[in-house]
C-alpha positions as CSV (number, residue, x, y, z in Angstrom):
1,X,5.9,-129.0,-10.5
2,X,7.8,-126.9,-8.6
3,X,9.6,-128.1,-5.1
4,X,7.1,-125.8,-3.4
5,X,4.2,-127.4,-4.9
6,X,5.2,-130.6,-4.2
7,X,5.7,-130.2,-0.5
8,X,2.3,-129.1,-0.5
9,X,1.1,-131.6,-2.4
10,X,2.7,-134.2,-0.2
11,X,1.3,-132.1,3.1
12,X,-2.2,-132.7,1.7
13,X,-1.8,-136.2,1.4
14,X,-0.1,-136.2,4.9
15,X,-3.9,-135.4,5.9
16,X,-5.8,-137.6,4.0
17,X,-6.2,-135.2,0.9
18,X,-8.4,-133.2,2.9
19,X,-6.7,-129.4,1.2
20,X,-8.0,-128.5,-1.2
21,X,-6.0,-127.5,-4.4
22,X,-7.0,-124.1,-4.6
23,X,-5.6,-123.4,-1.2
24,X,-2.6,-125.1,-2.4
25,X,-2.4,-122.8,-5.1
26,X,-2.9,-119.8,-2.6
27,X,-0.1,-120.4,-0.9
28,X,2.1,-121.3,-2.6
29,X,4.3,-118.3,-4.7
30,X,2.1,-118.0,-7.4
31,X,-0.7,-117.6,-5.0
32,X,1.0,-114.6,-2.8
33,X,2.2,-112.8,-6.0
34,X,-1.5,-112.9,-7.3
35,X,-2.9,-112.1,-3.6
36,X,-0.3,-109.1,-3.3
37,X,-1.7,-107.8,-7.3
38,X,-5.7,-107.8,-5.8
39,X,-4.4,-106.1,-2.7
40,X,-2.8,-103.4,-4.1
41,X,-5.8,-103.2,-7.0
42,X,-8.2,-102.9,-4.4
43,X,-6.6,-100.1,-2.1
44,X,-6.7,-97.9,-5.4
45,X,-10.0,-99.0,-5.8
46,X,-11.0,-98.4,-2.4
47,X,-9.0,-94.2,-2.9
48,X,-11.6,-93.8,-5.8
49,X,-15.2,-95.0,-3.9
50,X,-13.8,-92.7,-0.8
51,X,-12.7,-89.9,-3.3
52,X,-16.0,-89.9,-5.0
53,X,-17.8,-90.4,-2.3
54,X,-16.6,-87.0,-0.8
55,X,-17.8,-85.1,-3.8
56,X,-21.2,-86.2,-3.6
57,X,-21.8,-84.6,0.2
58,X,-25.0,-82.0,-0.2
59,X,-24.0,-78.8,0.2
60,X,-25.4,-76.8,3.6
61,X,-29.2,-75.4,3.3
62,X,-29.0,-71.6,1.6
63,X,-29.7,-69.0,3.8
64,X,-33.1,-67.2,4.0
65,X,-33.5,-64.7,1.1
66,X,-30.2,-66.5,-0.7
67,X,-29.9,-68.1,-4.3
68,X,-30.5,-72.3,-4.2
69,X,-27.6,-74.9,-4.6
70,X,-30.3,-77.2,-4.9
71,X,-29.6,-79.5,-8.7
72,X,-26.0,-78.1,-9.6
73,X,-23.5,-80.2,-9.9
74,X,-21.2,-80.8,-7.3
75,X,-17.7,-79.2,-7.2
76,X,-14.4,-80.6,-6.9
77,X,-13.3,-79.9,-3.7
78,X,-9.9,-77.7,-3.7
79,X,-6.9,-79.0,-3.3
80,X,-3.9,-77.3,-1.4
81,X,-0.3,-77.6,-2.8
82,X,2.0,-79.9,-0.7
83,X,4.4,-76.8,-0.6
84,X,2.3,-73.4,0.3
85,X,3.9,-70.2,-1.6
86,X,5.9,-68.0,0.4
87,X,4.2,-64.7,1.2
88,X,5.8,-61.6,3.1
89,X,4.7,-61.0,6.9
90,X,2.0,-58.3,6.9
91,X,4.0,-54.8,8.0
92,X,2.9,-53.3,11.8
93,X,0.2,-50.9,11.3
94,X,1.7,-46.9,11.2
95,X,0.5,-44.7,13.6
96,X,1.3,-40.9,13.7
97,X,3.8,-39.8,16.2
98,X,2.9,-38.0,19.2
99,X,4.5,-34.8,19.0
100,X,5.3,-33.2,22.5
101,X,5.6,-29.8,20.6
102,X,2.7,-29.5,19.0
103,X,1.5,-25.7,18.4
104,X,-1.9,-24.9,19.5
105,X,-3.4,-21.8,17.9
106,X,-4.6,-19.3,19.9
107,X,-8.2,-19.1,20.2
108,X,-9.7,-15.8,22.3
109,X,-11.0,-16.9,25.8
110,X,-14.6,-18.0,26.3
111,X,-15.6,-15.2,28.6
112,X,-14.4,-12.0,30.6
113,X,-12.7,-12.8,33.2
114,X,-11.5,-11.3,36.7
115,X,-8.2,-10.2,37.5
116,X,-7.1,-9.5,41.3
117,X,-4.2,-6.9,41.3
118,X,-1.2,-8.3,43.1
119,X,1.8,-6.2,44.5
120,X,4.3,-4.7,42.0
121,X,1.5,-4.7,39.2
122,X,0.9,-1.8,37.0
123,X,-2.0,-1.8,34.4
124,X,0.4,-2.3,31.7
125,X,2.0,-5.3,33.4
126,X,-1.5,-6.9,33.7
127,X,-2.5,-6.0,30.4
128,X,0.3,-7.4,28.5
129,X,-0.1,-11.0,31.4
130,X,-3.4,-11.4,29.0
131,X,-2.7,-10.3,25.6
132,X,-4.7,-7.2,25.5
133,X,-4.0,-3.7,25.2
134,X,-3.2,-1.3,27.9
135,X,-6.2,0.4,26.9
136,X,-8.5,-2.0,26.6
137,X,-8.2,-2.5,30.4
138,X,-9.0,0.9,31.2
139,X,-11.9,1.1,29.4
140,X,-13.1,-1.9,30.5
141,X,-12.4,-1.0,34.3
142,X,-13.6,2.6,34.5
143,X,-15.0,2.5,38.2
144,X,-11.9,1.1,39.4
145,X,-9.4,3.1,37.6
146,X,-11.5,6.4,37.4
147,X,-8.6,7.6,34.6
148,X,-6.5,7.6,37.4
149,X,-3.8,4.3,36.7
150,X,-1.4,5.5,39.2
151,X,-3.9,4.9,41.9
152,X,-4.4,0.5,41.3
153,X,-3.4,-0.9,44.6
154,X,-3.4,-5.0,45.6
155,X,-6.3,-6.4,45.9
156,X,-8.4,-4.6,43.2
157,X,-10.6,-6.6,40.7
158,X,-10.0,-5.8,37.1
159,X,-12.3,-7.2,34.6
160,X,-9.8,-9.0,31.8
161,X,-12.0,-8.6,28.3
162,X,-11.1,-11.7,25.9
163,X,-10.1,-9.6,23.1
164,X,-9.7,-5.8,22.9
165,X,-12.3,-3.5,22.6
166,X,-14.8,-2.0,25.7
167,X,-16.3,-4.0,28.5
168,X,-19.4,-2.1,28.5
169,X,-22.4,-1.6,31.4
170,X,-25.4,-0.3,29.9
171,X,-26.8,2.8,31.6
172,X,-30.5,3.9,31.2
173,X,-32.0,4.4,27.8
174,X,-29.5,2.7,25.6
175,X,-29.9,1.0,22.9
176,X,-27.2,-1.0,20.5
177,X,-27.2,2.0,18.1
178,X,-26.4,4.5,20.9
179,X,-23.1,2.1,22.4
180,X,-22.2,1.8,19.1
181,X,-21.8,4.9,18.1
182,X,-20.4,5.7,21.6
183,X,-17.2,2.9,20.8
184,X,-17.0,4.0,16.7
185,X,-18.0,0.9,15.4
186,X,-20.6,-1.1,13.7
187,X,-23.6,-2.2,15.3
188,X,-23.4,-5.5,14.4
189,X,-20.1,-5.8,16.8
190,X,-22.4,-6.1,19.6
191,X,-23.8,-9.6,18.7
192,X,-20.8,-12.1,19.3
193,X,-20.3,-14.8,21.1
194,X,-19.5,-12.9,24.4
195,X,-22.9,-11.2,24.4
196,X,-25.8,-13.3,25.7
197,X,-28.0,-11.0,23.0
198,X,-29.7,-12.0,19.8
199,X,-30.0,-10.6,16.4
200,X,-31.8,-7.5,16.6
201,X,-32.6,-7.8,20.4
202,X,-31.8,-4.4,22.9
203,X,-29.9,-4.9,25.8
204,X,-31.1,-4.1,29.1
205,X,-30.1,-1.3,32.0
206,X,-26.9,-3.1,33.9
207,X,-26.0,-5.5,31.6
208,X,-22.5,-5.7,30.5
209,X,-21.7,-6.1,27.2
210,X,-18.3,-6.4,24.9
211,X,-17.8,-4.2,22.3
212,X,-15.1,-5.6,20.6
213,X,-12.7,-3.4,18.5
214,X,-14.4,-0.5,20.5
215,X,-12.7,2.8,21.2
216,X,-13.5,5.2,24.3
217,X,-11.4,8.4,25.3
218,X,-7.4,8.1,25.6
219,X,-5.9,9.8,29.0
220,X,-3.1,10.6,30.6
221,X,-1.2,7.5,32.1
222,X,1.4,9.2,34.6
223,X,-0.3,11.7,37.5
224,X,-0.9,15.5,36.8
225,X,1.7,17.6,38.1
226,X,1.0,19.5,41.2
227,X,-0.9,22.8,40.5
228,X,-2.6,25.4,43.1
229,X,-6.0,24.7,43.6
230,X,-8.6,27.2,46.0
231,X,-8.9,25.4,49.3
232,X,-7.7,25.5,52.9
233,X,-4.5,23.2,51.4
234,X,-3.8,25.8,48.7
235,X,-1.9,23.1,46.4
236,X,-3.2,19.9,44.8
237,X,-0.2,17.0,45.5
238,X,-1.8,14.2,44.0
239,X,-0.5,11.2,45.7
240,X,2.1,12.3,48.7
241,X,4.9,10.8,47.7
242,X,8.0,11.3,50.1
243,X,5.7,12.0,53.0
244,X,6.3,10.4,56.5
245,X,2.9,8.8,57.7
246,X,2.5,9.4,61.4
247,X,-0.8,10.5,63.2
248,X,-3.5,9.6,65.4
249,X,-4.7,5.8,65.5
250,X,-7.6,5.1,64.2
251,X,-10.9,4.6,66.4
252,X,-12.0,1.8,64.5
253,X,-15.3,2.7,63.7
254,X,-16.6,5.1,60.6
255,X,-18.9,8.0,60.4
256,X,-20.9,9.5,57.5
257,X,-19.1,11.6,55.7
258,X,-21.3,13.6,54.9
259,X,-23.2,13.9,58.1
260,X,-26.5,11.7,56.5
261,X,-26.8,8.4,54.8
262,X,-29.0,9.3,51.8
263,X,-27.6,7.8,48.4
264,X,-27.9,9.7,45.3
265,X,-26.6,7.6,42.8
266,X,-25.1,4.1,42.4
267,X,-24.9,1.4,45.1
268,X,-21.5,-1.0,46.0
269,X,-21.6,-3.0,43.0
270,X,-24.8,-1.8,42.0
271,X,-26.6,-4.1,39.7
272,X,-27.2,-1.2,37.1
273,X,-23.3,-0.8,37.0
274,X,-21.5,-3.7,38.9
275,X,-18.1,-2.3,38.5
276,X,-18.8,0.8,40.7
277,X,-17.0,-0.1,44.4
278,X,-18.4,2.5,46.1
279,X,-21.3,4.5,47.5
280,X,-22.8,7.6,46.1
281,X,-23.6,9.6,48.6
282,X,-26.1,12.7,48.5
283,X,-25.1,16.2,49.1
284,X,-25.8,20.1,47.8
285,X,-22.1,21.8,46.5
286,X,-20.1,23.7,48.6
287,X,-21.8,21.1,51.8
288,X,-18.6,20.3,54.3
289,X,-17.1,16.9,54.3
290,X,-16.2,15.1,57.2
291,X,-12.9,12.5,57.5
292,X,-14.6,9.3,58.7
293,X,-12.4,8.2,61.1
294,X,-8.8,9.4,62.4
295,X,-5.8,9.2,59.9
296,X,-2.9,10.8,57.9
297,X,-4.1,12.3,54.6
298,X,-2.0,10.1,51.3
299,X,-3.6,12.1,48.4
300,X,-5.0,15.4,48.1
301,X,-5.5,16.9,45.1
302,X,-6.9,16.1,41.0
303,X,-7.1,12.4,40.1
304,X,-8.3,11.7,36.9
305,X,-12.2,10.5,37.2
306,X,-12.3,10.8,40.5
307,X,-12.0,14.7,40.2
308,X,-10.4,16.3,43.5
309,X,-9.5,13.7,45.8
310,X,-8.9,13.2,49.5
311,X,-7.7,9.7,50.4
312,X,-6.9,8.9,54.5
313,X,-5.4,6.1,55.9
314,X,-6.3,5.0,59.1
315,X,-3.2,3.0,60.2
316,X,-5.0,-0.4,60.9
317,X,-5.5,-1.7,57.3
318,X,-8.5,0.7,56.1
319,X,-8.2,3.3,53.7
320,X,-11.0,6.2,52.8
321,X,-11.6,7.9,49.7
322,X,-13.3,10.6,49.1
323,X,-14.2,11.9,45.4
324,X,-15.4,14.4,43.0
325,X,-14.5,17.3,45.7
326,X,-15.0,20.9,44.9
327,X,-12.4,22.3,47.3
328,X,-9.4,20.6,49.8
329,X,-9.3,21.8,53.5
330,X,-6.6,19.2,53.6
331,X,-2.9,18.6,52.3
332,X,-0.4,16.1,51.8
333,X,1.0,14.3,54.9
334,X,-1.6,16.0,57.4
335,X,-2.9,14.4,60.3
336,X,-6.6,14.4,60.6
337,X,-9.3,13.4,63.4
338,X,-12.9,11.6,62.9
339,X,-15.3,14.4,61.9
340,X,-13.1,17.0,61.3
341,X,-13.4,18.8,57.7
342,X,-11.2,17.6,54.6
343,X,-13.2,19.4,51.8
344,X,-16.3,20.4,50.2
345,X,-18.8,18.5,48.0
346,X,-18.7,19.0,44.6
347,X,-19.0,17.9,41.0
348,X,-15.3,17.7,39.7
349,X,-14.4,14.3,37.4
350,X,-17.0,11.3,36.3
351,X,-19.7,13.3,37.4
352,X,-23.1,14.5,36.3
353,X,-24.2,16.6,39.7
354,X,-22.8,17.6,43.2
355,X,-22.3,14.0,45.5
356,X,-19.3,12.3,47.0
357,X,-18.1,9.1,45.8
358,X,-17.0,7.2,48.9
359,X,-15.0,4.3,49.4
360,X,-13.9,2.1,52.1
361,X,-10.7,-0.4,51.6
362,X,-9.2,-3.0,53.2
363,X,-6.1,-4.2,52.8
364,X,-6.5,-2.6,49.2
365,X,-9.5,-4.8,48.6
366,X,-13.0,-2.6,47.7
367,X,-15.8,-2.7,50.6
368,X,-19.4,-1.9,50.9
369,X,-19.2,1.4,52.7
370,X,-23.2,0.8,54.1
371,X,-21.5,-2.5,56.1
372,X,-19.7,-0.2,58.6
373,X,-21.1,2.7,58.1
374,X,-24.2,3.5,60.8
């Protein structure tokens, strides 16, 4: 027996022999080494019940409409490694660069569009401001150029097509066919997208219509030279260029020119032709007329559509015209008084019968002549 043993030996006798040997045996070395064997045994043990006790958890219900888990055997569980691969960090997503220069094509404008002459403009100025041709304005703008470009002042309105060809109004009686042939092209270049007219449908009196690729008559673009013409003036002048303007001020107030406010023909901005900006008024050729207020005369003479024309200006903003003349009994420069004779009525320019186109500006800008006239 070991020294160890016998100290415990003699501690049981110490106490009567009450120990038993086996707890002798326990612990003394023997005893711990064996203890130390089951302990470790039974913590393996112990790994394997929890281990396999994992494996055997049910797997969750399988969803409505789903194929069954139910009676397959269970799976191992995976296992991670104790070192996880490397892997690359995912690249930024790419994005296209916003580029301040980007080039936009051009695309024609949606609609026509309204241009208000400003000082220094000319027609070929304007025209080239908006990409379209020179003539292509004037066509569209005949009741405000009348063929006569030399006379645009500030404060006209210019219709401004979206691509070139003729901004038409349709008179009385015309169909798609007549326009057509009118502008040399096809008839089906009258339904587009500017046109608020369907496939085969007729356009109505006063509607305006773009022709596009249209072609109306070419004219002169710098004023006729002066030429005699029968008349109490003698000469036609045109516009009176290097004239001094001084004469009687104005009264303020207009009379008829023509002595009677019947209209013959097309209103201000008459809804069969809304480009026209003035008043036709009714009178037989050869009748006198009259200047409708004091002023100096600035054109007398041959002006493209407007035929033989007297302009006056009355010193206080306002400006008269006074179209389609047969005769002058006025000149360039002359000072004239409210009611006195500046020509005769006739049918000379745009004209299909004996009237007198009258207009009334201020400040350049168009006005209804029947607003101040009595």
């Amino acid at each position: 027996m070991e020294p160890s043993e016998t100290l415990w030996a003699d501690d049981a006798r110490d106490h009567g022999g009450r120990v038993p040997s086996w707890w002798i045996f326990l612990n003394g070395p023997r005893g711990r080494i064996l203890m130390g064997r089951l302990t470790a045994h039974l913590s393996v043990l112990l790994a394997a019940l929890l281990i396999l006790a994992v494996g055997q958890v049910r797997p969750p219900p399988r969803a409505l409409g789903g194929p069954s888990l139910e009676g397959l055997a269970p799976q191992p569980l995976p296992t991670e490694p104790l070192v996880r691969a490397w892997a690359p960090t995912p690249a930024p997503p790419l994005f296209r660069a916003a580029l301040p220069h980007t080039i936009i094509p051009a695309r024609p404008r949606a609609a026509v569009i309204t241009y208000t002459v400003q000082p220094n403009d000319s027609l070929s100025s304007i025209a080239a401001q908006f990409g379209i041709s020179i003539w292509t304005l004037i066509w569209s703008n005949r009741e405000a150029v009348w063929d006569a470009p030399w006379l645009i002042q500030p404060g006209l309105t210019l219709y401004i097509p979206p691509v070139d060809g003729v901004y038409h109004t349709v008179a009385a009686g015309e169909t798609v066919e007549s326009i057509a042939a009118k502008y040399q092209v096809d008839p089906s270049a009258l339904y587009n997208e500017w046109n608020d007219l369907k496939e085969g449908e007729q356009p109505m009196e006063g509607q305006q219509l773009m022709v596009v690729g249209g072609k109306d008559r070419y004219i002169e673009l710098t004023p006729p030279p002066p030429k005699p013409i029968p008349g109490a003036a003698r000469r036609s002048s045109g516009i009176c260029q290097g004239v001094s303007f001084t004469g009687p001020g104005a009264n303020g107030w207009f009379v008829s020119p023509t002595g009677s406010g019947r209209v013959s023909g097309w209103y201000f901005h008459d809804r069969r032709n809304p480009g026209h900006i003035g008043l036709d008024l009714a009178c037989r050729s050869g009748d006198p007329i009259y200047a409708s207020d004091n002023g100096v005369v600035t054109i007398a003479g041959w002006n493209g559509g407007y035929g033989i024309l007297v302009e006056i200006n009355h010193g206080n903003g306002f400006i008269t015209r006074y179209a389609h003349l047969s005769e002058l009994a006025v000149g360039c420069g002359q000072s004239v008084y409210q009611g006195q004779i500046i020509g005769y009525c006739g049918n000379t320019g745009w004209s299909s019968g004996p009237h007198l186109h009258f207009e009334i500006r201020a400040g350049g800008v168009p006005q209804d002549p029947q607003s101040y006239l009595p």
